[in-house]
C-alpha positions in Angstrom: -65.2 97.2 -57.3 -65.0 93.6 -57.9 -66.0 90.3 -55.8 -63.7 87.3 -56.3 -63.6 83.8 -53.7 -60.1 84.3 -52.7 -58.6 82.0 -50.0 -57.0 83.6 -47.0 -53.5 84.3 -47.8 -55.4 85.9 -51.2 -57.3 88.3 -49.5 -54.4 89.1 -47.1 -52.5 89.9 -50.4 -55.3 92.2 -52.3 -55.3 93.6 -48.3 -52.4 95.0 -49.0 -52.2 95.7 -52.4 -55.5 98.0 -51.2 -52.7 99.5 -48.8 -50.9 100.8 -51.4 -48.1 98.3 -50.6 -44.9 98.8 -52.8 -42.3 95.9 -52.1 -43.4 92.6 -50.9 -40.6 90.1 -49.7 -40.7 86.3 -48.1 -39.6 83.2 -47.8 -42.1 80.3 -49.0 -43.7 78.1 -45.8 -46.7 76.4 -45.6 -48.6 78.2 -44.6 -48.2 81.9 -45.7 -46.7 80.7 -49.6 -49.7 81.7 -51.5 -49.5 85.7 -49.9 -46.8 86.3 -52.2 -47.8 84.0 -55.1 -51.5 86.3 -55.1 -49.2 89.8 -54.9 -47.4 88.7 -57.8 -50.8 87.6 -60.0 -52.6 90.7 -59.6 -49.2 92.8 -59.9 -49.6 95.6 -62.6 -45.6 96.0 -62.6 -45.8 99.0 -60.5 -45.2 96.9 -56.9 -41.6 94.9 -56.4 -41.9 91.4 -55.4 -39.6 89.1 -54.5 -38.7 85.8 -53.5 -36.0 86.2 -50.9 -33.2 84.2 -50.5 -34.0 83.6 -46.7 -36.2 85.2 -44.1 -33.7 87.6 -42.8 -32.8 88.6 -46.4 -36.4 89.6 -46.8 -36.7 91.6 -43.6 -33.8 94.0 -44.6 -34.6 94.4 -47.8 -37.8 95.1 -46.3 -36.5 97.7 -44.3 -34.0 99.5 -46.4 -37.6 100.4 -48.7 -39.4 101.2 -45.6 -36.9 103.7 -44.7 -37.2 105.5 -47.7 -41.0 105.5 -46.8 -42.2 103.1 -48.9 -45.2 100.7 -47.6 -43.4 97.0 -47.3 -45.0 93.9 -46.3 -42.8 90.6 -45.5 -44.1 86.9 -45.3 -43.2 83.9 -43.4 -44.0 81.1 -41.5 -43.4 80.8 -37.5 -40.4 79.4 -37.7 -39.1 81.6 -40.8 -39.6 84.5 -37.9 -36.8 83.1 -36.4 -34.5 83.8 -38.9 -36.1 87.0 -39.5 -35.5 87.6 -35.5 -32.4 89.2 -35.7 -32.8 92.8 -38.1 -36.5 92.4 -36.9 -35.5 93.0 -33.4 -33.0 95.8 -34.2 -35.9 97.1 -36.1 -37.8 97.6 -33.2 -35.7 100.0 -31.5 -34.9 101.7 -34.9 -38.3 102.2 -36.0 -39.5 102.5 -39.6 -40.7 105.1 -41.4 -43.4 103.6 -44.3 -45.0 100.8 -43.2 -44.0 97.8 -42.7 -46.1 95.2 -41.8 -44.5 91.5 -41.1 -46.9 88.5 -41.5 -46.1 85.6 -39.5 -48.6 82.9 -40.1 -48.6 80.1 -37.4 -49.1 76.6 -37.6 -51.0 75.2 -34.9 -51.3 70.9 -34.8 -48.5 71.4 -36.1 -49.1 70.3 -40.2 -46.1 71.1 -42.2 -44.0 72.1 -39.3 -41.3 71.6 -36.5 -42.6 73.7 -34.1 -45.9 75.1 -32.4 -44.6 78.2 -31.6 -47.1 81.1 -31.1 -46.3 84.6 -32.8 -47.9 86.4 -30.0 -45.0 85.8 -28.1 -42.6 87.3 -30.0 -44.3 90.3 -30.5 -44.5 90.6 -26.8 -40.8 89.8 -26.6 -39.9 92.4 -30.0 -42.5 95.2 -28.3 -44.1 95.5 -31.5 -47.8 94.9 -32.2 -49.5 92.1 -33.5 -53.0 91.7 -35.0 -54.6 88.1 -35.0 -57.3 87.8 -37.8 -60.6 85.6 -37.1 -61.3 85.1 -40.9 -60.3 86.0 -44.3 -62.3 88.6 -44.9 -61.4 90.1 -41.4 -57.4 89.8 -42.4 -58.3 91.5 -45.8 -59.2 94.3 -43.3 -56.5 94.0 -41.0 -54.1 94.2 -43.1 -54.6 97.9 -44.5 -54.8 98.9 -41.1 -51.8 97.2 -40.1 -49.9 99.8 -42.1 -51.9 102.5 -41.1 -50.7 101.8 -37.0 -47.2 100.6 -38.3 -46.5 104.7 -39.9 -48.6 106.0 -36.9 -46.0 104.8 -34.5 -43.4 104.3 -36.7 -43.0 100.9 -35.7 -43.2 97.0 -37.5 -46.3 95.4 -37.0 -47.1 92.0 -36.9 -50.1 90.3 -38.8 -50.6 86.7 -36.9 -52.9 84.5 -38.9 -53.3 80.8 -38.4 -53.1 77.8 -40.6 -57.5 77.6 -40.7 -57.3 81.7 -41.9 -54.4 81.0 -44.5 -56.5 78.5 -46.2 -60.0 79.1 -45.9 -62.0 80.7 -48.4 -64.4 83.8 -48.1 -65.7 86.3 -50.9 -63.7 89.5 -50.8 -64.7 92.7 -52.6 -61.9 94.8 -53.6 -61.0 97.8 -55.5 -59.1 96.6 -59.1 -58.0 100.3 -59.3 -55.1 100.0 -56.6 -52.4 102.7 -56.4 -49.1 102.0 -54.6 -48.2 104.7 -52.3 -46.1 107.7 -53.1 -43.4 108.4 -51.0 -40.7 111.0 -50.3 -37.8 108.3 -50.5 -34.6 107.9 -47.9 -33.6 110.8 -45.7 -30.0 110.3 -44.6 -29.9 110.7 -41.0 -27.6 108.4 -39.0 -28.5 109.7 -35.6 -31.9 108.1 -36.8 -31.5 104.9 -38.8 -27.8 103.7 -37.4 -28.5 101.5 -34.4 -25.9 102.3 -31.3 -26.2 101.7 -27.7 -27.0 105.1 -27.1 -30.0 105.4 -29.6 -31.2 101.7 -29.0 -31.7 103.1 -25.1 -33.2 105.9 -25.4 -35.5 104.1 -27.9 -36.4 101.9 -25.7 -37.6 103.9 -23.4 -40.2 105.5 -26.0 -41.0 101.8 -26.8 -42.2 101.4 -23.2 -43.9 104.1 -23.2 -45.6 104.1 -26.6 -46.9 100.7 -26.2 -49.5 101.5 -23.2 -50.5 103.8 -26.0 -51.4 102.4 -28.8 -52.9 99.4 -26.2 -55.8 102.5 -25.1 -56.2 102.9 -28.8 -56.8 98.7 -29.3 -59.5 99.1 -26.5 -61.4 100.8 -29.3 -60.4 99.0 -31.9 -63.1 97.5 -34.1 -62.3 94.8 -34.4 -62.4 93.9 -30.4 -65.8 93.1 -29.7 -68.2 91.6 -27.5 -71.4 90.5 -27.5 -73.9 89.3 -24.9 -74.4 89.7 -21.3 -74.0 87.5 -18.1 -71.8 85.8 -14.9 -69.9 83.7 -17.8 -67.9 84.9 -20.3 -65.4 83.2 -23.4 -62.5 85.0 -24.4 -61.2 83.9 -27.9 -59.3 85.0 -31.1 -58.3 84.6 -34.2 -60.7 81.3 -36.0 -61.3 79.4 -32.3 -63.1 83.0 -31.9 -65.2 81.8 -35.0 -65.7 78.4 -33.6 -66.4 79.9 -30.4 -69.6 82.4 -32.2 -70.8 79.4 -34.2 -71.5 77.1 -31.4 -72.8 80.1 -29.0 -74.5 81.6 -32.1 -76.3 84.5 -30.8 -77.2 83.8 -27.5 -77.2 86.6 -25.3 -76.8 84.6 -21.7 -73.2 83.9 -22.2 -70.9 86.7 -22.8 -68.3 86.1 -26.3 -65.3 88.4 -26.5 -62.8 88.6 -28.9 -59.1 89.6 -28.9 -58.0 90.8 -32.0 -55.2 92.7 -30.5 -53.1 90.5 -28.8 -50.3 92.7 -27.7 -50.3 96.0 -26.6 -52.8 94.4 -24.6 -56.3 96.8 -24.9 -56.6 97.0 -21.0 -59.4 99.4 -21.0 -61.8 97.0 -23.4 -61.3 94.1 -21.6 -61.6 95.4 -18.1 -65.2 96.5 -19.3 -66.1 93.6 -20.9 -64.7 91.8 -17.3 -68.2 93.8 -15.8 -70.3 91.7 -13.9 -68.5 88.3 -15.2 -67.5 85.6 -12.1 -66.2 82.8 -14.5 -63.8 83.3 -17.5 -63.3 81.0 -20.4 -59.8 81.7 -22.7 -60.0 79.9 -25.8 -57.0 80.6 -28.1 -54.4 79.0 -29.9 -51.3 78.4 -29.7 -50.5 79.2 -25.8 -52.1 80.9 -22.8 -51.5 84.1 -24.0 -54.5 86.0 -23.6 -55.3 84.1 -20.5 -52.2 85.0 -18.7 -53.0 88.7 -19.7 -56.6 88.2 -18.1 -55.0 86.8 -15.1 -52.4 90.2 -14.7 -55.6 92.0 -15.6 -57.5 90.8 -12.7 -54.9 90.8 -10.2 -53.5 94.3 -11.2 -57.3 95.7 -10.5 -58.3 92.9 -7.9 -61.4 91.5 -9.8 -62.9 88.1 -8.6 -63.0 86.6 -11.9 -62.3 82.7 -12.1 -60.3 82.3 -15.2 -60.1 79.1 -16.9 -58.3 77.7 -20.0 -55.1 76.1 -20.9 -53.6 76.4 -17.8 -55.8 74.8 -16.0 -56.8 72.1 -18.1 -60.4 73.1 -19.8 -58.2 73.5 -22.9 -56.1 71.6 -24.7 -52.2 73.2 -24.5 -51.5 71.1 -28.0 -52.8 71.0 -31.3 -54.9 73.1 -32.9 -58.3 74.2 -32.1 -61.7 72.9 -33.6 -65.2 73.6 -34.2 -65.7 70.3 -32.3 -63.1 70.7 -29.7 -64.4 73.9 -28.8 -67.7 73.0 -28.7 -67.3 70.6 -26.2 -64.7 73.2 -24.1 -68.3 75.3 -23.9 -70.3 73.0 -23.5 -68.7 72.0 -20.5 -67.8 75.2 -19.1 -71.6 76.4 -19.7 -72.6 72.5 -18.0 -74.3 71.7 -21.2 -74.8 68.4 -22.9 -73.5 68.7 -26.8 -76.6 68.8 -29.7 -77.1 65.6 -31.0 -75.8 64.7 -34.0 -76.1 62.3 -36.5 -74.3 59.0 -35.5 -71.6 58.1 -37.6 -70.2 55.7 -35.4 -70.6 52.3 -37.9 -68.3 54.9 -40.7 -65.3 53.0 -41.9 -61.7 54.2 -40.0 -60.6 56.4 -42.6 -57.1 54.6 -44.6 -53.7 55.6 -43.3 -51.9 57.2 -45.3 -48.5 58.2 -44.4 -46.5 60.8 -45.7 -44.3 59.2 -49.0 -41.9 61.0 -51.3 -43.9 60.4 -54.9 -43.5 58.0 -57.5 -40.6 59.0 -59.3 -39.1 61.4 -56.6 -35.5 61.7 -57.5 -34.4 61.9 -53.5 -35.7 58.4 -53.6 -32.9 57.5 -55.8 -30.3 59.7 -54.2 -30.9 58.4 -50.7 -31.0 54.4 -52.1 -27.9 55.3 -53.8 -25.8 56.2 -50.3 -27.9 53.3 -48.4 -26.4 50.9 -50.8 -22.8 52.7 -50.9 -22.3 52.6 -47.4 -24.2 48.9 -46.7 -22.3 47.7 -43.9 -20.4 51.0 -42.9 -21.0 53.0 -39.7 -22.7 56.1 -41.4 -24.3 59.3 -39.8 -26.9 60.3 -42.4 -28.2 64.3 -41.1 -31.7 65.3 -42.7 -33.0 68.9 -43.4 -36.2 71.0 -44.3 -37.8 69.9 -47.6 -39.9 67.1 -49.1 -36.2 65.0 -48.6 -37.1 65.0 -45.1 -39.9 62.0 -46.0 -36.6 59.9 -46.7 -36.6 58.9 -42.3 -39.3 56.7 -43.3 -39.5 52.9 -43.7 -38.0 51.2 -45.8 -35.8 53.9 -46.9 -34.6 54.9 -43.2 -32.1 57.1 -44.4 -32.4 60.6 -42.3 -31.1 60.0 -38.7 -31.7 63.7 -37.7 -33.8 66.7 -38.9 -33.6 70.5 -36.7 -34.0 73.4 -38.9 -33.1 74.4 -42.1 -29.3 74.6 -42.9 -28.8 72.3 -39.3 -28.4 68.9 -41.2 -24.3 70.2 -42.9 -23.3 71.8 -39.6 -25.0 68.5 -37.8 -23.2 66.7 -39.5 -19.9 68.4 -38.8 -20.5 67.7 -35.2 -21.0 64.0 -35.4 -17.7 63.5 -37.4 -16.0 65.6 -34.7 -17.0 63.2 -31.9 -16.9 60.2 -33.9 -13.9 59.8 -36.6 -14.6 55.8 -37.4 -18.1 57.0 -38.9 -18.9 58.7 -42.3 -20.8 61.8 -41.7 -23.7 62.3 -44.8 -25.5 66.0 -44.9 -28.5 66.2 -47.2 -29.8 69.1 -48.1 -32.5 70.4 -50.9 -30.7 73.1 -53.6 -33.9 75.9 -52.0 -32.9 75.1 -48.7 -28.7 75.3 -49.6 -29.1 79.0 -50.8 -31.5 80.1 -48.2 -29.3 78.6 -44.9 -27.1 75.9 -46.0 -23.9 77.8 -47.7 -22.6 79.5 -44.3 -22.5 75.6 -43.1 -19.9 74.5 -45.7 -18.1 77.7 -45.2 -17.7 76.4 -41.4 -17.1 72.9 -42.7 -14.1 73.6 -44.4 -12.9 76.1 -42.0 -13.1 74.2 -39.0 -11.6 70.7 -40.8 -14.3 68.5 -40.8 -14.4 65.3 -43.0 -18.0 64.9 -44.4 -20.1 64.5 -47.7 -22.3 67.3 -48.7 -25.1 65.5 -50.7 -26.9 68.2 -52.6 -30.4 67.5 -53.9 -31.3 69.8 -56.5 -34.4 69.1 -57.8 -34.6 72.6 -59.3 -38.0 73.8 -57.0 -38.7 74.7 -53.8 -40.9 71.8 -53.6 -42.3 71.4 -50.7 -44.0 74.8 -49.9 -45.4 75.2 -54.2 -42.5 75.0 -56.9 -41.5 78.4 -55.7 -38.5 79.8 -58.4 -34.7 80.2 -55.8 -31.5 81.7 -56.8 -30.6 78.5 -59.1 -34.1 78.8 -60.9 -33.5 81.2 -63.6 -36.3 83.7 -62.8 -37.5 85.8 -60.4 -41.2 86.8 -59.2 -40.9 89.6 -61.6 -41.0 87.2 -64.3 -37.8 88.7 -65.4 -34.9 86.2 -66.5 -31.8 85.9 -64.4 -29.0 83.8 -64.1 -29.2 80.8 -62.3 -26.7 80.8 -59.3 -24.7 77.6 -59.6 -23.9 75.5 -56.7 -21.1 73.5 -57.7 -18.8 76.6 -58.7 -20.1 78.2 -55.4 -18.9 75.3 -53.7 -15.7 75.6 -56.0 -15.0 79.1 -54.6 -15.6 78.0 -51.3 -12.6 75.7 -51.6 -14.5 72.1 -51.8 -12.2 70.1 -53.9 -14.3 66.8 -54.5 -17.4 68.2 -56.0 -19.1 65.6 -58.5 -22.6 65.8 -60.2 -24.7 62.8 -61.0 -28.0 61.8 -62.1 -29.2 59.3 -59.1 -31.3 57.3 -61.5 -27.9 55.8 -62.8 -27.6 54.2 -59.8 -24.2 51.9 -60.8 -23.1 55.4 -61.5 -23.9 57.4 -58.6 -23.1 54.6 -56.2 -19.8 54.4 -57.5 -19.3 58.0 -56.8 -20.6 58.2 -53.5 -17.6 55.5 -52.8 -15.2 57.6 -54.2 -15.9 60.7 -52.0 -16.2 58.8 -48.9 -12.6 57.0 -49.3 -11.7 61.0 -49.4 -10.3 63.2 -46.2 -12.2 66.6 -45.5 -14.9 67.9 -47.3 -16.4 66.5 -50.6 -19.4 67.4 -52.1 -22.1 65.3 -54.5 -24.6 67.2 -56.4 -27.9 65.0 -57.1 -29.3 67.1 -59.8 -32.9 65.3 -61.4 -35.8 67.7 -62.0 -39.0 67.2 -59.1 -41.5 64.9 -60.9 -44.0 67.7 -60.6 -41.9 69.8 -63.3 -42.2 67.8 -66.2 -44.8 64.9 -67.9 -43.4 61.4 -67.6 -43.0 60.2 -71.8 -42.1 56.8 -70.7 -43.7 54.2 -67.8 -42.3 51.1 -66.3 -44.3 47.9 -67.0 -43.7 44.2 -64.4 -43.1 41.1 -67.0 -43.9 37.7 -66.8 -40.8 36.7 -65.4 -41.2 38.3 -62.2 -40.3 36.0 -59.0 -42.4 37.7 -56.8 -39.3 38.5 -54.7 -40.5 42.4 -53.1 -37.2 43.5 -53.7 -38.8 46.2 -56.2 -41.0 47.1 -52.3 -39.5 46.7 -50.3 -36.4 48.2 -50.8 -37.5 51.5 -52.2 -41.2 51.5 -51.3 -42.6 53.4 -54.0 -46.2 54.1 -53.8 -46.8 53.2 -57.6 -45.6 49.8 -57.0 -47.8 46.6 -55.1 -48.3 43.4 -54.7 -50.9 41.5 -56.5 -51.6 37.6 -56.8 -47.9 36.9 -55.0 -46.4 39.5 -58.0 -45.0 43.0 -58.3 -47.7 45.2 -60.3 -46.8 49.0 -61.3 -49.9 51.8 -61.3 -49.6 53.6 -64.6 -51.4 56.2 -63.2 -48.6 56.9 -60.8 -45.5 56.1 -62.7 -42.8 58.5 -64.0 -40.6 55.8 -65.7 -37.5 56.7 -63.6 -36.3 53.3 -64.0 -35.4 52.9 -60.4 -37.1 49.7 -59.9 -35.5 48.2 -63.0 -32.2 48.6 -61.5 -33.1 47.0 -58.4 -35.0 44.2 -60.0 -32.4 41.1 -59.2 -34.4 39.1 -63.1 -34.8 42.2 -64.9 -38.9 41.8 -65.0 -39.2 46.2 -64.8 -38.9 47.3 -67.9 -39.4 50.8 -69.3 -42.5 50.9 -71.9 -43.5 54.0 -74.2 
């Protein structure tokens, strides 16, 4: 046995490498990237892992190796689950055979997401269960048994942790020594695994009546407890449970239960636990889940239980829970004034920093290069999911609209359809063109629609960790592969105009960004410049003597190596890359590039 200080999404990984897991699949998003990144580290060769092209990709291939009866687990972040949604909802009436465990790790605040959307819910709405982890070392736990319920009931299972689980850090003691499961391999049987009407109906119908099931077996559960004793009680799970035990500590006036079993709901445990109790307290992120559960509890028996929470307004519906925010939702609920603490109200207001691409960032250069190319031109300029995204802010303003991954080509599409006297831009990130953006071109060029397909291919997925994609080169099994090229994809496609530049020859790229948009249809302009983060900068830029003092260098491009000092432009060293942008903007030529 060995003890390492793993964060989170580490201990969820050796979790199921203890399981015997053998194929992991995902998508990277922040915050569930590091799951498969930890699998692939502490891989002996005998376990496949890969980085899938998208989420759905990695749910069938998920399920192809479950039906053979191997133990899969897939990662994701909530709203990769929506692109999972569709083969994970056939899945549900199919069943599985090994198991397959899905992790979906929500985002509450949200921090590195579009959406607050709570897991929970979709396991309701799929009729699968779903397990919601407290801690690392409880999802270390969870995890093994996640597979265990998933071949009991031959059924996916969820694993729901939260952004505060993902990333904290615990000490887990694990077994080096793993052994990936045997298993028997795939049974053909198409009365079993081919989803029809007929099947999908009668399978529902064991669904519904599985689930009340395995919801008696949660009211046992372990990891369902409650402590204390009294008229109040808090209901909580996953880390506002842990916020919940360290302000309450272990006070045995107040009653603290915990959910860890969100859906089936375990009826039996919480009726018990509802013994004696006249005031309820749900405390739970993302939505009222468990306290609209509590609610049909109560009324379904006819308990006179008060219960309080989101929905009534003792807790906050947005954001993401605290140790201080729930400390004060119990404190009031229990009438109690807060401890005193030490006042820190003379502290300086920490500095803002808003989100900037780096110094160096080629997408600052590709987006300057289209700003300046279509100065004065009505222009549509559609955004997507990626580190490109920081390119809405000031002064670069250059992202009118961002949705979901992929939406910024068909987006873009539907602007020049309503709107013919405008030039519709679509940028998208070469990660986020394989994973969602290639079926948009496809409907581009079917459909007639004149637009620019601006491609920045910064070879990463840089946003989530540097993950390796399809136009990488290599795979998570450290093997070598070839590197899926856009342009010829866009070639076969049928995309006539497709032109590559470097966007730090700005004459250059401007000039072709002209030429494409004095072009009918679809036309397509590869950005291709390595993330900054890939390579060490040989070469710096360096402000002269001569400089005017002018901010064109700032305000134009508003690179955070670059200020103003004593009415001239300075340039951090520590921050440089030496792309050169600056010295292209510079009206006197003061940037130059120094060794």
């Amino acid at each position: 046995m060995k003890t390492e200080y793993l964060m989170g999404n580490g201990a969820i990984a050796l979790g199921a490498l203890q399981a015997g897991v053998n194929v992991c699949t995902g998508y990277p998003g922040t915050p569930s990237s590091e799951i498969i990144e930890t699998i692939s580290k502490y891989n002996k060769g005998d376990v496949y892992v890969e980085w899938s092209v998208n989420e759905k990709a990695a749910m069938e291939v998920a399920a192809a190796a479950s039906y053979a009866g191997a133990r899969c687990i897939v990662t994701m972040k909530q709203v990769g689950l929506n692109v999972a949604s569709d083969p994970l909802m056939s899945l549900a009436y199919v069943g599985v055979k090994g198991g397959l465990v899905i992790v979906s790790a929500d985002d509450p605040g949200p921090i590195s997401s579009q959406t607050e959307q709570d897991t929970r819910r979709f396991a309701e709405f799929a009729r699968i269960p779903v397990l919601d982890p407290c801690s690392p070392e409880e999802a270390f736990e969870m995890v093994q048994q996640a597979f265990e319920i998933s071949e009991k009931y031959a059924t996916p299972v969820i694993l729901r942790p939260t952004t505060r689980v993902d990333h904290a850090y615990a000490s887990i003691t694990y077994n080096e020594n793993y052994t990936p499961k045997q298993f028997e391999g795939f049974v053909k049987d198409s009365k079993k695994w081919v989803i029809f009407p007929r099947l999908s109906f009668a399978n529902h119908t064991k669904i519904e009546e599985r689930n009340p099931k395995i919801g008696e077996e949660f009211s046992s559960y372990g990891a369902n407890v409650c402590t204390g004793s009294g008229k109040k009680a808090v209901f909580a799970s996953g880390v506002s449970y842990s916020y919940a035990k360290e302000y309450l500590q272990n006070r045995t006036d107040v009653k603290l239960c915990k959910i860890a079993t969100p859906f089936p709901f375990p009826k039996s445990f919480v009726k018990n636990a509802l013994d004696g109790v006249e005031q309820v307290l749900v405390i739970e992120e993302l939505s009222p889940f468990i306290e609209e559960k509590l609610l049909q509890l109560a009324g379904e028996n006819k308990l006179t239980v008060q219960i309080l929470g989101k929905a009534t307004g003792n807790v906050s519906h947005a954001g993401e829970n605290t140790c201080e925010s729930v400390a004060r939702n119990i404190a009031d609920f229990l009438g109690e004034s807060l401890p005193s603490v030490t006042d820190t109200s003379d502290k300086p207001a920490l500095p803002v920093r808003p989100p900037v691409l780096c110094a160096g960032c080629p997408h600052r250069a590709s987006f300057y290069a289209v700003k300046q190319a279509q100065k004065g031109k009505k222009s549509y300029f559609c955004g997507d999911i990626g580190c490109y995204t920081l390119g809405n802010a000031m002064p670069l303003d250059m992202v009118d609209t961002c949705l979901c991954m992929g939406a910024g080509i068909t987006m873009a599409q539907g602007f020049n359809h309503i709107d013919k006297d405008a030039t519709s831009f679509a940028f998208v990130g070469d990660s986020t063109f394989f994973a969602s953006g290639m079926t948009g071109v496809v409907n581009a060029i079917y459909n007639k629609a004149d637009m620019i397909l601006c491609v920045l291919d910064n070879s990463t997925t840089a946003m989530t960790g540097h993950q390796p994609h399809p136009g990488t080169g290599k795979t998570m099994m450290n093997e070598i592969t070839a590197k899926v090229n856009i342009s010829k994809i866009l070639e076969g496609m049928g995309v006539e105009f497709i032109r590559t530049v470097n966007p730090f020859d700005l004459q250059n790229t401007v000039e072709t960004i002209k030429q494409a948009a004095a072009l009918p249809g679809v036309k397509a302009i590869i950005f291709a410049s390595p993330c900054i983060a890939l390579f060490k900068a040989s070469q710096k830029c360096g402000v002269h003597s001569s400089c005017i003092g002018c901010k064109k260098c700032i305000s134009d491009l508003g690179c955070p190596a670059i200020y103003l000092k004593d009415g001239k432009a300075v340039i951090d060293g520590n921050l440089c890359n030496g792309c050169t942008l600056c010295a292209q903007v510079c009206p006197v030529n003061a940037i130059k590039k120094e060794e």
